[in-house]
Residue frames relative to the residue before (quaternion, step in Angstrom):
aa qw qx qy qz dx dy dz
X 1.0000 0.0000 0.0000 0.0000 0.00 0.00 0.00
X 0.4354 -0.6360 0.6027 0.2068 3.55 -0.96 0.97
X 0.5210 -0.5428 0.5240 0.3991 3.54 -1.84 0.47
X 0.7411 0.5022 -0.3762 0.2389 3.52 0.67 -0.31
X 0.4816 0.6350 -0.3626 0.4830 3.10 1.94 0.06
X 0.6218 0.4651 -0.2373 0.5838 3.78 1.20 -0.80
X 0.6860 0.4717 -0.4189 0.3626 3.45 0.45 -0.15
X 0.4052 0.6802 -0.4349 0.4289 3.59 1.67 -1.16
X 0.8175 0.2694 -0.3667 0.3530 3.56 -0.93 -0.88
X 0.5839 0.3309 -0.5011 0.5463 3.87 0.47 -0.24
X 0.6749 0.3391 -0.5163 0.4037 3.80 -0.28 0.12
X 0.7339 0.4066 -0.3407 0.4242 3.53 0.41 -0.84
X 0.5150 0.4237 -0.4399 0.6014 4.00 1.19 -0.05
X 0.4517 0.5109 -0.5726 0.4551 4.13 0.68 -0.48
X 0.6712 0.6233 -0.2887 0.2785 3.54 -0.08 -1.93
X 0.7935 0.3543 -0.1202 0.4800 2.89 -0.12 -1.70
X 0.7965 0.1330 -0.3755 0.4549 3.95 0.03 -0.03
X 0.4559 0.4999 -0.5570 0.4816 3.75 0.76 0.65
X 0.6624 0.4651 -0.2845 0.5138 3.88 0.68 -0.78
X 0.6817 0.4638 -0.2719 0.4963 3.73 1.13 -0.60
X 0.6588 0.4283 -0.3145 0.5325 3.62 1.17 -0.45
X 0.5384 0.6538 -0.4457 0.2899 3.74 0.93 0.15
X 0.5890 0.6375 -0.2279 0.4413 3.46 1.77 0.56
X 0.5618 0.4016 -0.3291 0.6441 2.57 2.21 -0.05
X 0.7020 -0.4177 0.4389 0.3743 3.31 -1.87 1.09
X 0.8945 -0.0816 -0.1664 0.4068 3.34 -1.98 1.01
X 0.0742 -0.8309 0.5250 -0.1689 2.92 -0.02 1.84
X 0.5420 0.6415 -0.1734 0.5145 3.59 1.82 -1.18
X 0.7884 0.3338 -0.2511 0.4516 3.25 0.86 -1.01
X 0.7527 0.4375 -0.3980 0.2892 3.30 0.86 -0.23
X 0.2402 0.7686 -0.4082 0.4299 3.34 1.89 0.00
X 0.6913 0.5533 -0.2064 0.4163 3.19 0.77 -1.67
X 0.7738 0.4512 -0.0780 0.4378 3.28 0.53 -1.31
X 0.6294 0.4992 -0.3029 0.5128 3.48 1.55 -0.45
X 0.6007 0.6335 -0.2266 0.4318 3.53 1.64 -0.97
X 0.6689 0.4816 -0.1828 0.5359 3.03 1.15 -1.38
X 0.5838 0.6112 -0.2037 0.4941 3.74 0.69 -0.37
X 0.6560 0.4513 -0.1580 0.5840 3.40 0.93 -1.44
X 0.6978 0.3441 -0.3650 0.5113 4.06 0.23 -0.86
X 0.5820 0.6256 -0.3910 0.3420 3.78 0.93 -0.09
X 0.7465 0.3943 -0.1360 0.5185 2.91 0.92 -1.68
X 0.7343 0.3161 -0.3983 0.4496 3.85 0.96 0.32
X 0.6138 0.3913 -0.5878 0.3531 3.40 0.82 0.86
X 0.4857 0.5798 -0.5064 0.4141 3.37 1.45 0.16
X 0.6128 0.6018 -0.2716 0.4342 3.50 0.96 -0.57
X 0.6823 0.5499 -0.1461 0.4590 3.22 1.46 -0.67
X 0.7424 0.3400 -0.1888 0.5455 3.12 1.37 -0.86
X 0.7011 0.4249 -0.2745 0.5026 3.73 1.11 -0.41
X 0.5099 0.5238 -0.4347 0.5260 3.86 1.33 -0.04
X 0.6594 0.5398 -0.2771 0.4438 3.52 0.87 -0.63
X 0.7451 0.3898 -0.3218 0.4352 3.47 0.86 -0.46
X 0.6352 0.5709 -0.3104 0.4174 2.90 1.29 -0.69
X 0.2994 0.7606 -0.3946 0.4196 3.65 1.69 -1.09
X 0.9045 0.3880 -0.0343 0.1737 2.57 -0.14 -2.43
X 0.5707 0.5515 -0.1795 0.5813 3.38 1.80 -0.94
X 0.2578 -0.7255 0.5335 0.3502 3.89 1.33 0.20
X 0.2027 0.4564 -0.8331 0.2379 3.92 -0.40 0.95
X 0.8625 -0.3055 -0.0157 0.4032 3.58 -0.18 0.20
X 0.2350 -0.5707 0.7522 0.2306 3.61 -1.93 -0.38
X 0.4394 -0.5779 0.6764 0.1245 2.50 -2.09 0.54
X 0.4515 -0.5665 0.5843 0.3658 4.30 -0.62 0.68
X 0.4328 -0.5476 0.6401 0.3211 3.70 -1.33 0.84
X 0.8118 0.4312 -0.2791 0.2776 3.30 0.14 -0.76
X 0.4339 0.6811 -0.2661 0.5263 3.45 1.76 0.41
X 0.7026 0.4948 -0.0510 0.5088 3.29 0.98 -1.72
X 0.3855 -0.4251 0.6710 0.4696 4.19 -1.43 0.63
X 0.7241 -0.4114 0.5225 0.1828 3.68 -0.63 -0.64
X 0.5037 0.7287 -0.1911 0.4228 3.05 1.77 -1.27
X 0.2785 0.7776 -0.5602 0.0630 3.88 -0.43 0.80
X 0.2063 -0.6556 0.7111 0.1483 3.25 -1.54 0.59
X 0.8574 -0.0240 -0.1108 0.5020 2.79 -0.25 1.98
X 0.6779 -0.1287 0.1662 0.7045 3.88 -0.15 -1.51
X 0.7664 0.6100 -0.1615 0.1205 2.97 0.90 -1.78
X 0.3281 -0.7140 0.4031 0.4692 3.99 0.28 0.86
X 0.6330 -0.5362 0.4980 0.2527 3.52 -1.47 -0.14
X 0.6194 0.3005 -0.3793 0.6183 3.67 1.31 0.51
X 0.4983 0.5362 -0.5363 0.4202 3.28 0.38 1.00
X 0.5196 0.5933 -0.2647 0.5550 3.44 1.58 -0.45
X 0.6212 0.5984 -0.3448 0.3705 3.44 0.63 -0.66
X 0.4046 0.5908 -0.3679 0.5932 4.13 1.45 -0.78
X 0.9466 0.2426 -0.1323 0.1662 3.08 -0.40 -0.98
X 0.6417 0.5010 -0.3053 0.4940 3.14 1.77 0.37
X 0.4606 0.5356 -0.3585 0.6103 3.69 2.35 -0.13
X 0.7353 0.3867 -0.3639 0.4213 3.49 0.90 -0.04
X 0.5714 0.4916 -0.4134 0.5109 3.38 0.88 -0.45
X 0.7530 0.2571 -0.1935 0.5739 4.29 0.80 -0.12
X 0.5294 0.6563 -0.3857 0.3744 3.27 0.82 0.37
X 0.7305 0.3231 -0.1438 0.5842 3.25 0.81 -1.73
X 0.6799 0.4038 -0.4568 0.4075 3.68 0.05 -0.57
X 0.5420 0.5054 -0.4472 0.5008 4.07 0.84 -0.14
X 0.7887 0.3643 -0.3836 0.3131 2.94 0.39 -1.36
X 0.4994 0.6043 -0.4510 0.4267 3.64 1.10 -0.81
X 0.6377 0.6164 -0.2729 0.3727 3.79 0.55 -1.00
X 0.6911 0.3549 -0.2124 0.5927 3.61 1.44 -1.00
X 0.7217 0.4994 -0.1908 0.4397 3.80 0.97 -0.30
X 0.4810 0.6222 -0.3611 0.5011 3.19 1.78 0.06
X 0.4768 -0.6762 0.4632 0.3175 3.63 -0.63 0.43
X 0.3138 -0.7516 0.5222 0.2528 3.80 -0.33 0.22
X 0.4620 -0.6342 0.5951 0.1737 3.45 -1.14 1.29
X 0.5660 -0.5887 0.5487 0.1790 2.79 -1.61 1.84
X 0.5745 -0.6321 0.3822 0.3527 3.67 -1.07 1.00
X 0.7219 -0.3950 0.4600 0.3335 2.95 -1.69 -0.23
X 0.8621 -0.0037 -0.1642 0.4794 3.54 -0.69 1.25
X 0.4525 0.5670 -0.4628 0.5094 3.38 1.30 1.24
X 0.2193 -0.8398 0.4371 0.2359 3.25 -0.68 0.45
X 0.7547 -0.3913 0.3379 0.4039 3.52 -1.17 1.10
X 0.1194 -0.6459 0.6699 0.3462 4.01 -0.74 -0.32
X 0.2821 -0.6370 0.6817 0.2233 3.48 -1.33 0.66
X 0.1837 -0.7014 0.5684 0.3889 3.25 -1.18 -0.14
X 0.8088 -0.5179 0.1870 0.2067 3.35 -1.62 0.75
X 0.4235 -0.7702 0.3369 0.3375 3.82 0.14 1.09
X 0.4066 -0.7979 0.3471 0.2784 3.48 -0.54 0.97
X 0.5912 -0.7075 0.2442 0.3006 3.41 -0.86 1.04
X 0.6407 -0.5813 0.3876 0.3183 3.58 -1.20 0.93
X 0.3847 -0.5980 0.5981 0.3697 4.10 -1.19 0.85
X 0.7073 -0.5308 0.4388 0.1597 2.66 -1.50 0.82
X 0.1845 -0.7916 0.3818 0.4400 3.61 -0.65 0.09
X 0.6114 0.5708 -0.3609 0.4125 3.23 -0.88 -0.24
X 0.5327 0.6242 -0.4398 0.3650 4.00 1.34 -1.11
X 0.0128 -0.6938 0.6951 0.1879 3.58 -1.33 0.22
């Protein structure tokens, strides 16, 4: 199995709950914030896969890899870090309770009753 075959299902779970969380409220901004995040977390990836590359903590089989490198570092190693940067903030988005409209009121729940006196 290739890394780009193992990487698929964490993108296609990325997808599908970023595309599911577009029903919750500020969807635009968190794109934003998930984008902006993501180009972060792959030049850290970019600059610490390389040293490591380079320091042989590990390799990757050519025959495993598209070929595709930034730098040492193959191009499905990049792929982690951009299902996570749009993962969690969706998923946090679908796992967040939803606020009781406007001009409904909250339910409280019922205040618990007073000991008795005299009870021991």
């Amino acid at each position: 199995m290739t890394y780009a075959l193992i990487v698929l299902p964490f993108l296609a779970v990325a997808a599908i709950v970023t595309a599911a969380s577009a029903v919750r409220p500020r969807l635009a901004s968190r794109l934003r914030a998930s984008a902006l995040t993501a180009l972060v977390l792959v030049v850290l990836t970019a600059v610490f896969d390389n040293v490591m590359i380079a320091a042989d903590l590990f390799t990757y089989p050519e025959h495993l890899i598209s070929g595709i490198r930034i730098g040492l570092a193959p191009i499905e190693d990049f792929a982690y870090p951009v299902a996570a940067a749009f993962l969690v903030p969706a998923a946090r988005a679908l796992l967040t309770p939803r606020a009781a409209p406007l001009g409904r009121p909250t339910p409280t729940p019922a205040p618990a009753p007073a000991p008795e006196e005299g009870a021991a």
